[in-house]
VEXPALO-805394 format. One record per residue: residue in three letters; x negated, y negated, z negated of N, C-alpha, C in turn. Coordinates in Angstrom, 3 decimals. Atoms other than C-alpha are relative to their C-alpha. Example, Ala and Ser with C-alpha at 12.3 -4.5 7.8 and 13.67 -1.06 7.14 Angstrom:
! VEXPALO-805394
+-----+----------+----------+----------+----------+----------+----------+----------+----------+----------+
:   r :      nc1 :      nc2 :      nc3 :     cac1 :     cac2 :     cac3 :      cc1 :      cc2 :      cc3 :
+-----+----------+----------+----------+----------+----------+----------+----------+----------+----------+
: ALA :   -0.890 :    1.190 :    0.000 :  -12.300 :    4.500 :   -7.800 :   -0.900 :   -1.200 :    0.000 :
: SER :    0.820 :    1.190 :    0.060 :  -13.670 :    1.060 :   -7.140 :    0.770 :   -1.090 :   -0.730 :
+-----+----------+----------+----------+----------+----------+----------+----------+----------+----------+
This chain:
! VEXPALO-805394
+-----+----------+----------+----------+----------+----------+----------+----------+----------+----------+
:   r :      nc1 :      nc2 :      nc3 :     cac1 :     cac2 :     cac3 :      cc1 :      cc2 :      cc3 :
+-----+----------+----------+----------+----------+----------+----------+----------+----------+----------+
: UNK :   -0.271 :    0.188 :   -1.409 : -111.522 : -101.371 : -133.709 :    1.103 :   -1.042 :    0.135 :
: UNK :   -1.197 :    1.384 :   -0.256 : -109.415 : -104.752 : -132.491 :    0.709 :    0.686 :    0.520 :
: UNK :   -1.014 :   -0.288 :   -0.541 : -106.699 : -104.460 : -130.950 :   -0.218 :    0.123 :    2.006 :
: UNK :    0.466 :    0.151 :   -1.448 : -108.090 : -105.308 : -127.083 :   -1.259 :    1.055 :    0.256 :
: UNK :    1.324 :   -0.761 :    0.186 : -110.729 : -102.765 : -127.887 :   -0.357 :    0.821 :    1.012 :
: UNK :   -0.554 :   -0.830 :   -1.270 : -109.284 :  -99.990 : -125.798 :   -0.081 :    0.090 :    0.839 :
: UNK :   -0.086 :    0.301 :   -1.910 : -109.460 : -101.596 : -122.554 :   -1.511 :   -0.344 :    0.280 :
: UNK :    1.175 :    0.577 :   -0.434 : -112.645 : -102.895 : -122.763 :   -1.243 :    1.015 :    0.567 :
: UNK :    0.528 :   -0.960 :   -0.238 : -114.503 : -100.003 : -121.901 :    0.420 :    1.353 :    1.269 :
: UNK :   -0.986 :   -0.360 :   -1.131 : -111.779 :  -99.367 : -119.366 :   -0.800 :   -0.274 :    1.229 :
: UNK :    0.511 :    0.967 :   -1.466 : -113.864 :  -99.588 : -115.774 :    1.781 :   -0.807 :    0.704 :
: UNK :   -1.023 :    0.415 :    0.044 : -111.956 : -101.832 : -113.654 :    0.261 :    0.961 :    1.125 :
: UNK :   -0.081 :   -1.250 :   -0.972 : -110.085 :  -99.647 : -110.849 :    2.096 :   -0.915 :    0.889 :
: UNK :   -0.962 :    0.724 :   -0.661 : -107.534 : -101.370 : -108.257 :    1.272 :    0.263 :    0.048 :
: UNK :   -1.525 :    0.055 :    0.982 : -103.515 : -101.822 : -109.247 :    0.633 :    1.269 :    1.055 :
: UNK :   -0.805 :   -1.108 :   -0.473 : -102.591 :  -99.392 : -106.462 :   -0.441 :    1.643 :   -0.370 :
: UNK :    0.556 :   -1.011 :    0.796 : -104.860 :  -96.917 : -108.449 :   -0.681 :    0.313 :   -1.188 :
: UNK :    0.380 :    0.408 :    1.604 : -104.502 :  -97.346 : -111.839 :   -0.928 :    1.617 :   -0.572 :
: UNK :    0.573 :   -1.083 :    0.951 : -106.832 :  -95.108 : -114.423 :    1.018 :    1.347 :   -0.063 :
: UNK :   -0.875 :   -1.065 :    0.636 : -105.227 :  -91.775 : -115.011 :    0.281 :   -0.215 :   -1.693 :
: UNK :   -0.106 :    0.549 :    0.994 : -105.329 :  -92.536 : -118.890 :   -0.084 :   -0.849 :   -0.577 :
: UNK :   -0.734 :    0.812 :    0.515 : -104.096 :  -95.560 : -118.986 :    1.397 :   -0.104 :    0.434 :
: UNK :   -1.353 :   -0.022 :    0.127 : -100.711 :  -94.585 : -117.434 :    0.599 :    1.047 :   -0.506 :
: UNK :   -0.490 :   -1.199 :    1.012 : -100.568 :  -91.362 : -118.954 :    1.395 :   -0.003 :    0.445 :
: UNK :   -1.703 :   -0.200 :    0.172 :  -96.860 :  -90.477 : -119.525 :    1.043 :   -0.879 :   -0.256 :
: UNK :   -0.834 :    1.229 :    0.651 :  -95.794 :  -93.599 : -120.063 :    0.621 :   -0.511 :    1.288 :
: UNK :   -0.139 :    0.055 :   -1.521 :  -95.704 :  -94.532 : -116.351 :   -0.632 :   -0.858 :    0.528 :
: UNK :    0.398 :    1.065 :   -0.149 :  -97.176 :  -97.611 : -116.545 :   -1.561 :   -0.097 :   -0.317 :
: UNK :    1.368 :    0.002 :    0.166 : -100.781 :  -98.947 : -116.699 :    0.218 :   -0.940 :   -0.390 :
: UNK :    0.079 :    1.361 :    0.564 : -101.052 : -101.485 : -119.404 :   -0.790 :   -1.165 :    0.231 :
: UNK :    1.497 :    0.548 :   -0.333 : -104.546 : -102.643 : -118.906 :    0.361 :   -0.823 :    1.245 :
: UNK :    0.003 :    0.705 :   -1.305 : -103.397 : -103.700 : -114.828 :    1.633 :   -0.944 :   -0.580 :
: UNK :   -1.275 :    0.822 :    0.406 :  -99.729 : -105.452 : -116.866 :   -1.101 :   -0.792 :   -0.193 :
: UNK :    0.738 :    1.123 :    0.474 : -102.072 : -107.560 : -118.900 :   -0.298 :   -0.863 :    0.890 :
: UNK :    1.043 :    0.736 :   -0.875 : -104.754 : -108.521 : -116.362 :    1.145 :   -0.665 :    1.382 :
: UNK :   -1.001 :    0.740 :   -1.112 : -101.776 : -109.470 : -113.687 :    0.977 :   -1.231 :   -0.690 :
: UNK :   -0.739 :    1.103 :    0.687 :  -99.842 : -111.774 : -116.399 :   -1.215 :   -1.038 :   -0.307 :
: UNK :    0.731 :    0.752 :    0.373 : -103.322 : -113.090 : -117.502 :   -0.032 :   -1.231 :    1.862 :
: UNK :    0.167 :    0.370 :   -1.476 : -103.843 : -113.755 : -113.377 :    1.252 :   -1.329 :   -0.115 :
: UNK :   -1.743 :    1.311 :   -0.236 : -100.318 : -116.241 : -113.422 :   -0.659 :   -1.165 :   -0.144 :
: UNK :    0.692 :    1.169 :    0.676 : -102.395 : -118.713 : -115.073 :   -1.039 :   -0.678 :    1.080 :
: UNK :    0.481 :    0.635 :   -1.378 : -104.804 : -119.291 : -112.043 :    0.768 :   -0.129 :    1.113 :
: UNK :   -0.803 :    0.235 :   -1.338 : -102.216 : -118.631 : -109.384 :    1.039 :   -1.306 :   -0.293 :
: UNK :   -1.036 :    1.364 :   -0.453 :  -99.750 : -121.401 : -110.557 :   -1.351 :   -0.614 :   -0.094 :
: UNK :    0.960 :    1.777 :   -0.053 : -102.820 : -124.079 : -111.299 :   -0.500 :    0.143 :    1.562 :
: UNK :    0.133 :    0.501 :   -0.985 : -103.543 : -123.287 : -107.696 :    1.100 :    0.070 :    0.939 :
: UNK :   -1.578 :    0.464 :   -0.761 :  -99.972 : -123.980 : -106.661 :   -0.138 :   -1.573 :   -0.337 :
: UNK :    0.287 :    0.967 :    0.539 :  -99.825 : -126.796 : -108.618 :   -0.732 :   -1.186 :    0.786 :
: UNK :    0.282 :    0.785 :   -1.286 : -102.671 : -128.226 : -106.517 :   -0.027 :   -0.070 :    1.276 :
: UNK :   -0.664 :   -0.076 :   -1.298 : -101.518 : -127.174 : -103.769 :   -1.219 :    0.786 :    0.596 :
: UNK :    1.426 :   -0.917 :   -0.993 : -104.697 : -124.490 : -102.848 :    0.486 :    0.799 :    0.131 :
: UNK :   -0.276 :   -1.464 :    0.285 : -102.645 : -121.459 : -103.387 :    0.091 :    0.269 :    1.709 :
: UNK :   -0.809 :   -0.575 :   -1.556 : -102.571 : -119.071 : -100.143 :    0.712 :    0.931 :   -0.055 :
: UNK :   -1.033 :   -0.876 :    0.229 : -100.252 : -116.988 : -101.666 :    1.359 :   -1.086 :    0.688 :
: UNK :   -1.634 :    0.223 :   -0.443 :  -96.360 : -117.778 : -100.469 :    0.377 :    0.252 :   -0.926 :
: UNK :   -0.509 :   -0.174 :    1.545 :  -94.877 : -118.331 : -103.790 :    0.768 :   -0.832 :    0.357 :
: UNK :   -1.251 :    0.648 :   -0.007 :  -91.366 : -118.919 : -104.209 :    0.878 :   -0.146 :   -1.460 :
: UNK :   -0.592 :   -0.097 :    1.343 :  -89.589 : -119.985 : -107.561 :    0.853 :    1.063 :   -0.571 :
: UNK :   -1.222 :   -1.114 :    0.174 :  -86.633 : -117.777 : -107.223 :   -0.287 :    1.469 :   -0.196 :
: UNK :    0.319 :   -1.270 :    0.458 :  -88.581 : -114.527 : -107.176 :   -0.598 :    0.064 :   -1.101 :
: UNK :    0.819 :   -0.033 :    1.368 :  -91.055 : -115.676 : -109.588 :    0.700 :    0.094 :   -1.397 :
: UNK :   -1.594 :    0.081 :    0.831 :  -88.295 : -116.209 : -111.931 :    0.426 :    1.249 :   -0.234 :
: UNK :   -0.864 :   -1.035 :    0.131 :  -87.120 : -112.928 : -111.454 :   -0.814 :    1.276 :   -1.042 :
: UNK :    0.726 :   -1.020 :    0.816 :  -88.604 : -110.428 : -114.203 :   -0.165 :    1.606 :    0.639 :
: UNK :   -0.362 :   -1.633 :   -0.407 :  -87.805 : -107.134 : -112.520 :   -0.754 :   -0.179 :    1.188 :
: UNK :    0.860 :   -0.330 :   -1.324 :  -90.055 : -107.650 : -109.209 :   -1.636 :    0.086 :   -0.159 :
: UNK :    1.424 :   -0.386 :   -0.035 :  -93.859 : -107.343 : -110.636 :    0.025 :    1.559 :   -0.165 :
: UNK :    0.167 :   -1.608 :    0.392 :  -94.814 : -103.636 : -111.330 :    0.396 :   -0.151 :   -1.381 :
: UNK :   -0.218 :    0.251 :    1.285 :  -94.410 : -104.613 : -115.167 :    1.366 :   -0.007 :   -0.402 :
: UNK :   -1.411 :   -0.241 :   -0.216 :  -90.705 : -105.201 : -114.578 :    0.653 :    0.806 :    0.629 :
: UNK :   -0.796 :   -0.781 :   -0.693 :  -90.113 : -103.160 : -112.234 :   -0.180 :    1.895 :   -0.997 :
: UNK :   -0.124 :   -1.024 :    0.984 :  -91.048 : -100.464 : -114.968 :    0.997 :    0.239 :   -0.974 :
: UNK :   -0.745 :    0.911 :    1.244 :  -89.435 : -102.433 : -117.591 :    1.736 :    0.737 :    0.317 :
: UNK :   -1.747 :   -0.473 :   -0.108 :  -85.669 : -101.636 : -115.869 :   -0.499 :    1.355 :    0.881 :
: UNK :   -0.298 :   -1.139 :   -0.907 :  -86.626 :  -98.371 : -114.597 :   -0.792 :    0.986 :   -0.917 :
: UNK :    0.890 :   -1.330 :    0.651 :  -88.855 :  -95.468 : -116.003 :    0.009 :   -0.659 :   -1.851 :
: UNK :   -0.083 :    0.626 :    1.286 :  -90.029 :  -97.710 : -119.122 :    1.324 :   -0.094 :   -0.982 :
: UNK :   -0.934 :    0.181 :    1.631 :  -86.206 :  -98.698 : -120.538 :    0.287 :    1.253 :    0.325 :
: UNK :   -0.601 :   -1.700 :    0.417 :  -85.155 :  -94.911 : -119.768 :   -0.388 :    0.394 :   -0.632 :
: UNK :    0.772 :   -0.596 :    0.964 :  -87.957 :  -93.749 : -122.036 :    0.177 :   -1.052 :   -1.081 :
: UNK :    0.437 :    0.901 :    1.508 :  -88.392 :  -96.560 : -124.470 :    0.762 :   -0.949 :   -0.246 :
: UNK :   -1.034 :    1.328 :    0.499 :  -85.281 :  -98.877 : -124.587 :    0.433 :    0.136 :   -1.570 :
: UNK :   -0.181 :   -0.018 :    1.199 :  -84.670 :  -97.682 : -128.176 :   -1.204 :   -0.404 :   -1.249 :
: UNK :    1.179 :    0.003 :    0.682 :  -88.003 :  -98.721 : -129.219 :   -0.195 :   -1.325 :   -0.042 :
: UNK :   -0.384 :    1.403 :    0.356 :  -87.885 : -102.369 : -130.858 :   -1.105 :   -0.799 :    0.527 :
: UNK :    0.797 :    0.759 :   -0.236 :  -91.111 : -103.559 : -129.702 :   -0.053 :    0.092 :    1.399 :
: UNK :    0.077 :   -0.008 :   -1.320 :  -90.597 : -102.463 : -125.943 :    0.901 :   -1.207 :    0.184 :
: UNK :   -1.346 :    0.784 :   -0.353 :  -87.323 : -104.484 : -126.263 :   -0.327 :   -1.865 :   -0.425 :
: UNK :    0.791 :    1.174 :    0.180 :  -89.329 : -107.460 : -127.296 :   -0.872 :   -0.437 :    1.038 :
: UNK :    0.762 :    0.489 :   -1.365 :  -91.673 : -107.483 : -124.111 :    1.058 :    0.077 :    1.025 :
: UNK :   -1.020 :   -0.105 :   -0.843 :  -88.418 : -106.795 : -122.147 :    0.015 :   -1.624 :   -0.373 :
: UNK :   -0.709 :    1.268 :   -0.176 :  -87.412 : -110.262 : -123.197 :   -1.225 :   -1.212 :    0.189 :
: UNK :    1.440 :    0.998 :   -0.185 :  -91.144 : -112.161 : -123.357 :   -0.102 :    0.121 :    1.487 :
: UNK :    0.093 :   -0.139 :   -1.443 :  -91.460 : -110.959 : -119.903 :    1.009 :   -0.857 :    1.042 :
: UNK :   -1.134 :    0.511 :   -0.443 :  -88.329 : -111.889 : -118.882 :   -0.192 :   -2.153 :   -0.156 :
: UNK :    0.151 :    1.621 :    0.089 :  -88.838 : -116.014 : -120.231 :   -1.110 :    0.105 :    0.930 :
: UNK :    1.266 :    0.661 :   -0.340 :  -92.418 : -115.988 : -119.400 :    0.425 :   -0.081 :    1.927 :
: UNK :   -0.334 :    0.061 :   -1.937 :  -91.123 : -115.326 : -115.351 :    1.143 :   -1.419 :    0.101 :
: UNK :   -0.632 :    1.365 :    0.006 :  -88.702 : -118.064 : -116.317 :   -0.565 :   -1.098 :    0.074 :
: UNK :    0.691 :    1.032 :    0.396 :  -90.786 : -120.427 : -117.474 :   -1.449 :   -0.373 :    0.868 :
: UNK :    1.036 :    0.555 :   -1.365 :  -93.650 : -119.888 : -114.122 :    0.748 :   -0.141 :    0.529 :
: UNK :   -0.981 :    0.590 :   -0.653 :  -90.798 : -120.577 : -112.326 :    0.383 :   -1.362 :   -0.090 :
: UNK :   -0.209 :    0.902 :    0.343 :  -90.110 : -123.165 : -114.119 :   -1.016 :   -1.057 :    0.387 :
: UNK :    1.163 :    0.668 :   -0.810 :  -93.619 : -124.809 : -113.438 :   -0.068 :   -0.139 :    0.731 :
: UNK :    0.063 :    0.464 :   -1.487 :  -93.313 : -124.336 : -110.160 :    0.668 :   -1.138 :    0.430 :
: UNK :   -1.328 :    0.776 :   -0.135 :  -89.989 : -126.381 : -109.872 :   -0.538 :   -1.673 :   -0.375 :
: UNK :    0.408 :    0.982 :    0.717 :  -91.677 : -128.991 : -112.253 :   -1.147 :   -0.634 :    1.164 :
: UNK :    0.993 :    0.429 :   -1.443 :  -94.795 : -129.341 : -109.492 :    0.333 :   -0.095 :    1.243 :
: UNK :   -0.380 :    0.077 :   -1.565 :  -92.579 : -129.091 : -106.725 :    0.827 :   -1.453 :   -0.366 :
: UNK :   -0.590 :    1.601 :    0.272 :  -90.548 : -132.084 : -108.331 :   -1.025 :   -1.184 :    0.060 :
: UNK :    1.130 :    0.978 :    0.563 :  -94.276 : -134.143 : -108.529 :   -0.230 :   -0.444 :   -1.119 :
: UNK :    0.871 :    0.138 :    1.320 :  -94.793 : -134.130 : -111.744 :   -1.026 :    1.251 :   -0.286 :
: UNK :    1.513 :   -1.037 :    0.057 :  -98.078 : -131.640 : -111.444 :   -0.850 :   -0.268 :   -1.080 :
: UNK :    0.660 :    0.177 :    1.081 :  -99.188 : -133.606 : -114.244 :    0.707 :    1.208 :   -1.242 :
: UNK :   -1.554 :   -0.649 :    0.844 :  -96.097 : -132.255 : -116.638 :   -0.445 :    1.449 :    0.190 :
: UNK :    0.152 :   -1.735 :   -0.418 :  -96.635 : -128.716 : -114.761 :   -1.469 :    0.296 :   -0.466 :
: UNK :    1.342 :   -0.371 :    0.602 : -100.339 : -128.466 : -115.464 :   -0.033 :   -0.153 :   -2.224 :
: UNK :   -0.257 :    0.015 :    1.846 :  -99.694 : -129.553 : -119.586 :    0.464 :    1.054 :   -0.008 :
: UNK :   -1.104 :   -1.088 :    0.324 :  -96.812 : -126.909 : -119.660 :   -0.796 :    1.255 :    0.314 :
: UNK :    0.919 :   -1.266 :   -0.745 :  -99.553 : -124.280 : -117.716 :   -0.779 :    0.047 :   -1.548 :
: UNK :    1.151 :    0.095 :    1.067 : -101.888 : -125.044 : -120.437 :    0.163 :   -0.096 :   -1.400 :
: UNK :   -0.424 :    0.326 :    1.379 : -100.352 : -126.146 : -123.514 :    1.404 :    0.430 :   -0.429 :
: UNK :   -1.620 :   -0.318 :    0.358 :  -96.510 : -125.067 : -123.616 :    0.012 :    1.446 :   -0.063 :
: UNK :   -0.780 :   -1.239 :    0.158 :  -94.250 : -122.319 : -123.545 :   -0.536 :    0.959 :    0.627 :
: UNK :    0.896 :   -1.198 :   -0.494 :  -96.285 : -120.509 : -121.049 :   -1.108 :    0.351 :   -0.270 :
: UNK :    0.846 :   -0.851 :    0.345 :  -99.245 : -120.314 : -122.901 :    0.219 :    1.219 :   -0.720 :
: UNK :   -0.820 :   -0.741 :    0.846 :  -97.359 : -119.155 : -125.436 :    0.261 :    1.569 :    0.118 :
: UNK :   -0.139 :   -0.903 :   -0.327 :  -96.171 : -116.741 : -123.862 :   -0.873 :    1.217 :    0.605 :
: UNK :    1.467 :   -1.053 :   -0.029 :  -98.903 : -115.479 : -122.211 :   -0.559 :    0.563 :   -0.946 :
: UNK :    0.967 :   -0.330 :    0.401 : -100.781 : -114.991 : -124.939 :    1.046 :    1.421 :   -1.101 :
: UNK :   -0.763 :   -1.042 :    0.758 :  -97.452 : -112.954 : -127.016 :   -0.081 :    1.353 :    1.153 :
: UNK :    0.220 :   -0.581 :   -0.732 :  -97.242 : -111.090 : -123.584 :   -1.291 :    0.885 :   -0.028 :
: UNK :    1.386 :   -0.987 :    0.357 : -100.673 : -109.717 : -123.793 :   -0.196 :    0.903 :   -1.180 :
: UNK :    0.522 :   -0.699 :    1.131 : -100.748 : -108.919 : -127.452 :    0.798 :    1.200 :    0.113 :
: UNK :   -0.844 :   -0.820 :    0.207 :  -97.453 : -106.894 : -127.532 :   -0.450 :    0.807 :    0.944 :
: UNK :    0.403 :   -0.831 :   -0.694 :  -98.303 : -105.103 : -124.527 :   -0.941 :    0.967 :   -0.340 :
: UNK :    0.967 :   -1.432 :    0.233 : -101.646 : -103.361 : -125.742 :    0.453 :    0.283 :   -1.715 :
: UNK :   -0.633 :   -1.084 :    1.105 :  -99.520 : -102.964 : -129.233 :    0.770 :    1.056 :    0.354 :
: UNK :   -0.862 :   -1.492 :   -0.385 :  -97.280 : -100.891 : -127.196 :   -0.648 :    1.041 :    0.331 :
: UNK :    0.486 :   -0.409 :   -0.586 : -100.038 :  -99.440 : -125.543 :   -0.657 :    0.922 :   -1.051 :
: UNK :    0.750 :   -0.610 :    1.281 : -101.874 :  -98.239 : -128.753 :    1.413 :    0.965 :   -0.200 :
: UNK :   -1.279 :   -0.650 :    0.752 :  -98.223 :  -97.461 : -129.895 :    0.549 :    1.694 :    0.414 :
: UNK :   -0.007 :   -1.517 :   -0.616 :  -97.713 :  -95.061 : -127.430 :   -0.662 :    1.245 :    0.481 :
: UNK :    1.308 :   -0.865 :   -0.013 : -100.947 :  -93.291 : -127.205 :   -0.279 :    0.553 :   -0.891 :
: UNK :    0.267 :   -0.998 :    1.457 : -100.906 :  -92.470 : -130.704 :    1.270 :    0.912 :   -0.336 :
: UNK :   -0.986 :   -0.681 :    0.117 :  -97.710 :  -91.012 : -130.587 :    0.064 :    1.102 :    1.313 :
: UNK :    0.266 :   -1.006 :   -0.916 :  -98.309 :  -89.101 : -127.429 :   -0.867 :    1.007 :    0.082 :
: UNK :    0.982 :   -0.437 :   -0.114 : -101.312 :  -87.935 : -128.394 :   -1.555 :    0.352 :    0.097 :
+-----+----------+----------+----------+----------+----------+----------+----------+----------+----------+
């Protein structure tokens, strides 16, 4: 079984009503973390060209602690799992990767959209994205087998 295995068999079920066992006791629903960090990746390229009809502002985006993912992260999540080395590793991936769409934004709001689209696609935020995802359903495994 891969590692993404888990979810795949997950129906999908809308973020204000996550699966019952995928937030289990943990508090969080990994499966709707993922799929909302994977989402970043279309919402800036349609900032970028300027289609987005979201109201996106750098300064929040930036801010790690205002998605549900963060807002776990400093609240339920580090009370339970701040001693746990790999939570404390998506604490800080999380944390850049909101830096660094922020950062894109800033970069496309300066007109270089060229620059911002490379960096979407090829830089630090793929990067990140793609560590973001993995660690997440390692935690997710992590803590399911230890719970139970």
């Amino acid at each position: 079984m891969g590692l993404f295995d888990i979810f795949k068999s997950r129906p999908a079920t809308p973020a204000a009503a996550p699966a019952a066992d995928t937030v289990s006791s943990t508090g969080v629903d990994f499966m709707a973390a993922i799929e909302a960090h994977v989402r970043w990746k279309v919402r800036l390229e349609n900032y970028i060209e300027g289609t987005s009809t979201e109201k996106l502002d750098a300064e929040i985006v930036g801010m790690d602690n205002q998605c549900p993912l963060g807002k776990w992260i400093y609240g339920v999540g580090g009370e339970k799992y701040n001693a746990n080395s790999l939570f404390q590793e998506i604490r800080e991936i999380h944390a850049d990767f909101h830096k660094c769409s922020a950062g894109i934004m800033r970069q496309a709001d300066a007109g270089d959209k060229e620059g911002a689209i490379d960096a979407l696609h090829h830089g630090e935020h793929f990067k990140l994205s793609q560590r973001i995802k993995v660690k997440l359903a390692r935690l997710h495994v992590e803590l399911k087998d230890t719970q139970g």
